[in-house]
C-alpha positions, 0 to 999 in steps of 0.5 A, spaced: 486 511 459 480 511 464 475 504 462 468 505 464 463 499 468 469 493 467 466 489 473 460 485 471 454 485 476 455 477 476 464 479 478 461 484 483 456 478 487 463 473 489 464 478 495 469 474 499 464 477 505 457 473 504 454 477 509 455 483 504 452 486 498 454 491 494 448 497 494 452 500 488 450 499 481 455 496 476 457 502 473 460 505 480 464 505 486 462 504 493 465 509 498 464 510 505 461 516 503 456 513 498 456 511 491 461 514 486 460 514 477 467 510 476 468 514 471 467 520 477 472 516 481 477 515 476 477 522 474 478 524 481 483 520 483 487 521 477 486 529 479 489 528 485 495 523 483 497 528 478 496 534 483 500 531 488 506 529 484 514 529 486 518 534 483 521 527 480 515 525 477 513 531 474 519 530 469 516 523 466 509 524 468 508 521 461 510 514 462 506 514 468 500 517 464 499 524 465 497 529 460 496 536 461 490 535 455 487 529 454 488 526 446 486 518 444 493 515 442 491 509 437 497 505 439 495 506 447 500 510 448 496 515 453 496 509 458 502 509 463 504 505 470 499 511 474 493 511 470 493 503 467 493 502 476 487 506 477 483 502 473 485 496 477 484 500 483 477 502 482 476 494 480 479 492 487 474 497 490 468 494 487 469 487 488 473 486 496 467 488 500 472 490 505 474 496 501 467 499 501 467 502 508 473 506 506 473 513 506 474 516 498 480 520 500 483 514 504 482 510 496 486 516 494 492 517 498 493 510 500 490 505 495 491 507 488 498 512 489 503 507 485 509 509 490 511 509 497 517 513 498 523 514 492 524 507 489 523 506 482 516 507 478 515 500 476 508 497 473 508 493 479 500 492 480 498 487 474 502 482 477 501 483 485 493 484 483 495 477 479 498 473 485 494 476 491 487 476 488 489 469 487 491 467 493 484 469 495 480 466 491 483 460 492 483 460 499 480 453 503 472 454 504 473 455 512 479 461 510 476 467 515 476 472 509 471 477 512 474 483 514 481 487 513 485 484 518 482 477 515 486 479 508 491 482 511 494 475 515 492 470 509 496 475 505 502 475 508 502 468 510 501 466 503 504 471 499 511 470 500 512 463 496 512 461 490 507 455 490 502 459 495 503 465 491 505 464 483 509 470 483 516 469 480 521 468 487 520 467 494 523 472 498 526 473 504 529 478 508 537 480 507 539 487 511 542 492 509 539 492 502 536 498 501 537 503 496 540 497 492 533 492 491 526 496 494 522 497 489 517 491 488 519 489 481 527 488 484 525 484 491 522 480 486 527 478 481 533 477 486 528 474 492 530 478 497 529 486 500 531 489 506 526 491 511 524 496 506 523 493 501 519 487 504 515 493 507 513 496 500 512 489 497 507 488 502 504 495 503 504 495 494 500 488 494 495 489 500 493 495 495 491 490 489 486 488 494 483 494 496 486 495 503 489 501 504 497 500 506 503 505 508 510 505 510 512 507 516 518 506 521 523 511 524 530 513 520 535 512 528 534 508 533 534 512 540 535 518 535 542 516 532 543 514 526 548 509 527 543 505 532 540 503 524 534 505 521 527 500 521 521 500 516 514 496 516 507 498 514 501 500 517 494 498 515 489 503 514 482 499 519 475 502 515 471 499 522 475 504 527 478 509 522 485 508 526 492 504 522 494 500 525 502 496 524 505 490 523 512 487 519 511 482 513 513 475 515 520 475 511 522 481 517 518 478 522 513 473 522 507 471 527 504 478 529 498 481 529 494 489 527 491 488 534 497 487 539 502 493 539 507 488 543 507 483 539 513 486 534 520 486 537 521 493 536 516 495 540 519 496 548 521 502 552 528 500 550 526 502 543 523 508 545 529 512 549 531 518 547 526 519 543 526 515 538 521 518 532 516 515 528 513 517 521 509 514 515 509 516 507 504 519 504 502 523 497 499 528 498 504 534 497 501 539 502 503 535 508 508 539 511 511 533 514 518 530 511 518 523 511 525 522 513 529 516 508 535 513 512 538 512 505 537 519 503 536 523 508 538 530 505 531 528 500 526 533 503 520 531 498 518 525 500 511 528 505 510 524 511 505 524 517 509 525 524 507 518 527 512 519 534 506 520 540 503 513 537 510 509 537 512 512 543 505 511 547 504 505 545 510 501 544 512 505 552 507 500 555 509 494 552 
């Protein structure tokens, strides 16, 4: 259920950027594109989720909210994990000035989707919003906090602790995990995911904040499936338009958005044979698979062919 004008203008003031001010009123959105009602975004951004839903999804579109007629439900009952996370995603896009150069359709796609890939549908972002809306606001003064790759560093240098991020585990990284434990909720509890799960947990609390995230990797080394499969994220960059990739610290630790060569697997012994690359996406229309190493026969997960963009950069490493 959509809730109109849910940020005050005193909520809106404590942007993490002081050189940045908001130049919506309260009861908006800031795009790129300019100024959007938040009752307009929310209605354009449930459309787009709902007429993008996977053939599994469409089975329980009402646990996540969808309904093909709008009726009140007293006992709250039209509310779901998509439509309860779209209002925390507008919230989001209102308050982290970061996300106001983002593109409405960016939002849409990559920010307020509530999965990545086929993992199980779970009510993910009250709690990851809790824990890394946190994590900012209780960031030592002299934190650089003022643009995405800011967010993105501290974030991941924080988020993956108990102490530093009040979520209920620490979590590490355990090969071979994936499809036992990659939905958010399940690395949580047991405290450790493959590359897969750490991705979407990463990717899934960058979003809480309004940084669009997706997952990418490739499902066969040099194009055989018995060289193992790898996932990651990339991270979407309002100032040039362009993603950019890096690993969760549990995968790997010390990397940046803005050195290819700075991750293990990005080197032209990785790139042999023509190893390819692809990244998750919602929209249905994409005429592009992602490939899923752990299910590789399931053609209706949309992707974007990311190959000649692995395979120019990672060739000069």
């Amino acid at each position: 259920m959509v809730r109109f004008g849910v940020i005050a203008l005193a909520a809106l003031a404590i942007s993490l950027s002081d050189a940045a001010e908001p130049t919506c009123s309260t009861d908006e959105v800031q795009f790129a594109e300019g100024c959007v009602k938040y009752e307009d975004a929310f209605q354009q951004t449930y459309d787009f989720l709902y007429s993008n839903l996977p053939s599994w999804d469409k089975t329980n579109k009402q646990s996540l909210g969808f309904h093909d007629s709008v009726t009140p439900d007293t006992d709250g009952l039209d509310d779901g994990i998509a439509t309860l996370g779209l209002n925390i995603s507008l919230d989001a896009q209102q308050k982290y000035s970061w996300a106001w150069d983002l593109p409405q359709d960016i939002f849409q796609e990559y920010v307020a989707t509530y999965a990545h890939v086929n993992e199980a549908r779970v009510d993910w972002r009250p709690m990851l919003s809790t824990a890394t809306s946190s994590i900012l606001d209780n960031a030592p003064s002299d934190t650089a906090l003022d643009t995405v790759e800011d967010a993105v560093y501290y974030i991941n240098s924080q988020m993956w602790h108990t102490e530093t991020s009040g979520l209920i585990n620490n979590v590490t990284f355990k090969s071979s995990q994936t499809p036992l434990i990659y939905d958010p909720m399940s690395t949580l509890v047991f405290g450790y995911a493959s590359c897969t799960g750490v991705s979407i947990l990463f990717a899934d609390a960058l979003k809480t904040v309004g940084i669009a995230a997706r997952v990418s990797g490739t499902p066969a080394w040099n194009g055989v499936y018995e060289n193992g499969n790898h996932n990651w994220i990339e991270v979407y960059l309002p100032e040039t338009g362009e993603w950019a990739f890096m690993e969760s610290n549990p995968a790997g630790g010390g990397e940046t958005l803005s050195n290819p060569c700075d991750k293990w697997f990005c080197s032209p012994a990785k790139m042999a044979n023509g190893t390819k690359f692809y990244s998750s996406r919602f929209e249905s229309t994409s005429s592009t698979v992602y490939p899923m190493a752990w299910d590789l026969e399931n053609l209706e997960v949309p992707g974007d062919d990311r190959t000649d963009y692995y395979q120019d950069a990672c060739n000069k490493c």
